[in-house]
N, C-alpha and C positions, 0 to 999 in steps of 0.2 A: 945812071942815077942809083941803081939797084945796092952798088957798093956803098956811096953815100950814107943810106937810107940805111944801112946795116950795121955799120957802123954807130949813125947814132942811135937805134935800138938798144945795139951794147951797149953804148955810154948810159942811156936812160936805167936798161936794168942792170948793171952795174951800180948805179945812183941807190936803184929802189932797195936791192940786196945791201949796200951800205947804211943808206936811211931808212927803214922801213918807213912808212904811212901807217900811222891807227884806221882800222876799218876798211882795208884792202891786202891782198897778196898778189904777185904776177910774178908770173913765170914761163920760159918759154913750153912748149907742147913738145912730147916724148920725143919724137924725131929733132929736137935741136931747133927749129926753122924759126929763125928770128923774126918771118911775117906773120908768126901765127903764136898767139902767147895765151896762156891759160890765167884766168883771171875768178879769184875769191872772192866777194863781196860778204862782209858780214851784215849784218840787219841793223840799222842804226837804232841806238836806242831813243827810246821814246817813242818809236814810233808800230805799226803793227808790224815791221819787219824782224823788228827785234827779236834775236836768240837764232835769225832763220842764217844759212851759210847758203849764199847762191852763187852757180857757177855760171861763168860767159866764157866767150871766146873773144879777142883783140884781136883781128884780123888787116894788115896793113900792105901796102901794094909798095912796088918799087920805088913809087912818086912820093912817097912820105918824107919829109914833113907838108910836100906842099897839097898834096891830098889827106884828109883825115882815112883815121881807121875806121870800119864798123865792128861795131860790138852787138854781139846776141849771147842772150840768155842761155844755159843750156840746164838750168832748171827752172821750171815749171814755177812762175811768179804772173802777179794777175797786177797790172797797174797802167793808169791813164797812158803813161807816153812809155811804154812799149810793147809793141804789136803785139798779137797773139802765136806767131810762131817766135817769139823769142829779140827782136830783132829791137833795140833802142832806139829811137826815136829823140832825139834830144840835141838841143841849137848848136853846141857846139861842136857835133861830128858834123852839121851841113856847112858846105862849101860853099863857094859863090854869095850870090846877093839875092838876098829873096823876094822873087817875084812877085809873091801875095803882098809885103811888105809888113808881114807880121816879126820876122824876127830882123832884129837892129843889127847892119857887117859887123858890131864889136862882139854879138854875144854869139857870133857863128865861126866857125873853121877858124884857125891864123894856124901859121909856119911855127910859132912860137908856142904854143899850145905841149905837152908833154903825154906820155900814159899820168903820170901824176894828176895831172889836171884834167884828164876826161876821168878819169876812175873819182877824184872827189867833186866832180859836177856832177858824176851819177850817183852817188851817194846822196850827196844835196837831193838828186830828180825825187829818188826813192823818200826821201823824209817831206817833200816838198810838191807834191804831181803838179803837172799844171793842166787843169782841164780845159784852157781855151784853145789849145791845140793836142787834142789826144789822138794817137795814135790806136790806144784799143777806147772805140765808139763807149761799147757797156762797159767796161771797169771804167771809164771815166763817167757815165750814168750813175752810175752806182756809189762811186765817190761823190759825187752832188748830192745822191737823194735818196739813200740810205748808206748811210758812213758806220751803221753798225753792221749791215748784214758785209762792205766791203770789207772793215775791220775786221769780220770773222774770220771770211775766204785768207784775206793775207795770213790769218796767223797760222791756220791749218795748212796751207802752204808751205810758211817758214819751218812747222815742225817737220812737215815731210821730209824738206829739204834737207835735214839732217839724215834724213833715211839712207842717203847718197855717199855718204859719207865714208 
């Protein structure tokens, strides 16, 4: 399956290097390793992200497409639905049928799913939290019940973020 899976990698960032996407880059990680892609997320605007450049990693197993990726942060971002070590949280990396019954089989995992489409669903997460199911407990508080002091924390962030750079 490993070959498979690698194949459509390359066809995907082949795709993304032909079409770019507004408001993401991806790229595979120094060593080459098509299960492991370096990902840019710029700060959508309108929102407290804006101006910030946040780095992730795309991390994919042999069984891709029919396992999703996970994706983690590797700069320092404060929001509802992702953990506090970095780690995304969001319906459409979960597989399977959920057992709580909070999220609906269309808005989780499919075969058919792209890097395309998980990078502009986290985009959307980032301009859109959903705090009924957060991932980080206090930055989704804090989003409910003070949106100015969250508002701060993010933009202080987003400027850091450029530190990285």
């Amino acid at each position: 399956m490993s070959g498979a899976a690698t194949l459509l990698l390359k066809k995907q960032l082949a795709e993304l290097n032909k079409h770019p996407v507004e408001g993401f880059s991806a790229g595979l990680s120094d060593d080459g390793n098509f299960f492991e892609w370096q990902i840019m997320i710029v700060g959508p605007p309108e929102t407290p992200y804006e101006g910030g450049i946040f780095n992730a990693t795309l991390s994919f197993t042999a069984e891709y497409p029919v396992k999703p990726p996970k994706m983690k942060f590797t700069t320092e971002i404060w929001h509802p639905n992702v953990y506090k070590d970095g780690v995304v949280c969001i319906s459409i990396l979960h597989e399977g049928e959920d057992i709580y019954g909070y999220e609906k089989s269309n808005e989780r995992w499919s075969p058919v799913h792209t890097v395309e489409s998980i990078l502009v669903s986290v985009i959307s997460m980032l301009s859109s939290p959903n705090d009924e199911s957060p991932a980080n407990i206090d930055a989704s508080n804090e989003w409910r019940k003070d949106r100015e002091a969250f508002n701060k924390r993010v933009k202080r962030l987003a400027r850091k973020s450029l530190d990285c750079l």
